[in-house]
C-alpha positions in Angstrom: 138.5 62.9 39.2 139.2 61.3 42.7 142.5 60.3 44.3 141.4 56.9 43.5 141.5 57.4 39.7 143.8 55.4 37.5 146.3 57.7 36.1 149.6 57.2 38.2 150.7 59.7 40.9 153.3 60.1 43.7 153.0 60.7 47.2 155.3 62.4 49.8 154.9 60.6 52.9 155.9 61.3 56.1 155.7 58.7 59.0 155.8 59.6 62.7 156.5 56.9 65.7 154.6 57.8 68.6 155.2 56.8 72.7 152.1 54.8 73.7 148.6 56.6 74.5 149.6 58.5 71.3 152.3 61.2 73.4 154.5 62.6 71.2 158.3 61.8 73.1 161.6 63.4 72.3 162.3 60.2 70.9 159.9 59.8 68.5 161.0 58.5 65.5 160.0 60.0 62.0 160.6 59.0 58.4 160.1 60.0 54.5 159.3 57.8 51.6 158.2 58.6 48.5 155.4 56.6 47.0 155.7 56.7 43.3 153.7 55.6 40.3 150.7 55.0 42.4 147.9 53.0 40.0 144.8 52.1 41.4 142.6 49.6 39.3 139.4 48.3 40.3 140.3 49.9 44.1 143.1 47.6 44.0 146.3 50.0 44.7 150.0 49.8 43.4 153.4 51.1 43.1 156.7 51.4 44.4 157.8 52.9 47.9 161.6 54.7 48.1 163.6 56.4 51.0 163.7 59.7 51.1 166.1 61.9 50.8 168.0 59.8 47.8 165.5 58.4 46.4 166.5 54.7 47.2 165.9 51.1 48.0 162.6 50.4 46.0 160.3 48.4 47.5 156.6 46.9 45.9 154.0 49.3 47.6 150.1 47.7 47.6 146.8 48.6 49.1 143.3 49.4 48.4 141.7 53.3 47.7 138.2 53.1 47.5 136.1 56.7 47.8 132.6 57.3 49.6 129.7 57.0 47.7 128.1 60.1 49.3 131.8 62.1 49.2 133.6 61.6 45.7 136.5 63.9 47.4 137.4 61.6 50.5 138.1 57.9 49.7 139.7 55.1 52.1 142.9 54.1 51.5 145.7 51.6 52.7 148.9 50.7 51.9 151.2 48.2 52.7 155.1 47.5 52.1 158.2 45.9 53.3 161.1 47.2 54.6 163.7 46.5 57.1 165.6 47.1 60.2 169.3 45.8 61.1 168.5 43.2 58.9 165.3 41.7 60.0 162.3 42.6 58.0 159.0 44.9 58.9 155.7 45.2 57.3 154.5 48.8 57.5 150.6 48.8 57.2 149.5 52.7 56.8 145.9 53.5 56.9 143.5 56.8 56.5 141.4 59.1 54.4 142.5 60.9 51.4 141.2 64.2 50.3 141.1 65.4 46.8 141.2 68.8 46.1 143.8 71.2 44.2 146.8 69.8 46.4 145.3 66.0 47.5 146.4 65.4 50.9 146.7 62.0 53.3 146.1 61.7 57.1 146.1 58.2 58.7 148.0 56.0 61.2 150.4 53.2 60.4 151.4 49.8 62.6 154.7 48.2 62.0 153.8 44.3 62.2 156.0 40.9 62.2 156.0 39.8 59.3 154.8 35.7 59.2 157.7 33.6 60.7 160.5 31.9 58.0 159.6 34.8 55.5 163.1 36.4 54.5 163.3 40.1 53.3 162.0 41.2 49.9 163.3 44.6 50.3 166.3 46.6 51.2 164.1 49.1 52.1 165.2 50.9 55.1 163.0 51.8 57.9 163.3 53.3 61.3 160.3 51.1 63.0 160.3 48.1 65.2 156.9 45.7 65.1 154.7 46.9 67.2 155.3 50.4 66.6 151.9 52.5 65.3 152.0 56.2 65.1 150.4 59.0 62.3 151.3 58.9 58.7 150.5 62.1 56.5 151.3 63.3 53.1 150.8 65.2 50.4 150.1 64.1 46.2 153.6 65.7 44.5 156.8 65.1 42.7 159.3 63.7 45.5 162.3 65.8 45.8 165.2 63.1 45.2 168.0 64.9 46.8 
């Protein structure tokens, strides 16, 4: 079985805004969600994306997982949300590599984009990122602790 098998799974995920040239700053800015009932089907990945801790504001969470050919326990994956931020909504695109193994594990990067012009929030989903922001994204396949 690969990460990018069909039976659903959740995902702790921890996202970390970084100063340019990728220097960690006292500033930088880090954030939990929990990705939950993660499907994939036909590579094509979804699910729902909550702030963590409480466990609130659910947002539609899509991507793509596809794994290597030559490396059944590494596959590509990508996901995408919404949230926002004072009001004013943010796509979060977060990219990487997943490894299967007894605990599957994530390590990628994520960009915070503008969403296209005149398109108003679908999501109450709070996030701590401005577009333009990129920085590393890494989690772990497990049960999200609500509280």
């Amino acid at each position: 079985m690969t990460i990018c098998a069909s039976d659903p799974k959740s995902w702790k995920m921890c996202l970390v805004k970084t100063s340019p040239c990728s220097l960690p700053t006292s500033d930088s800015t880090h954030q939990e969600f929990c990705f939950e009932d993660v499907k994939v089907d036909n590579e094509i990945l979804t699910g729902t994306v909550y702030n963590l801790p409480g466990h609130i504001n659910p947002a539609p969470l899509n991507g793509m997982c596809s794994p290597f050919d030559d490396r059944p326990n590494v596959s590509r994956m990508t996901f995408f949300f919404r949230g926002v931020k004072e009001g004013n909504p943010v796509e979060i695109v977060l990219s990487g590599l997943g490894f299967d193994g007894p605990n599957p594990i994530f390590v990628g990067g994520f960009v915070a984009l503008q969403p296209k012009q005149n398109v108003p929030p679908q999501s109450q989903l709070e996030v701590n990122f401005d577009p333009g922001d990129t920085g590393t994204g890494t989690g772990m396949q497990a049960q999200c602790d609500v509280n």
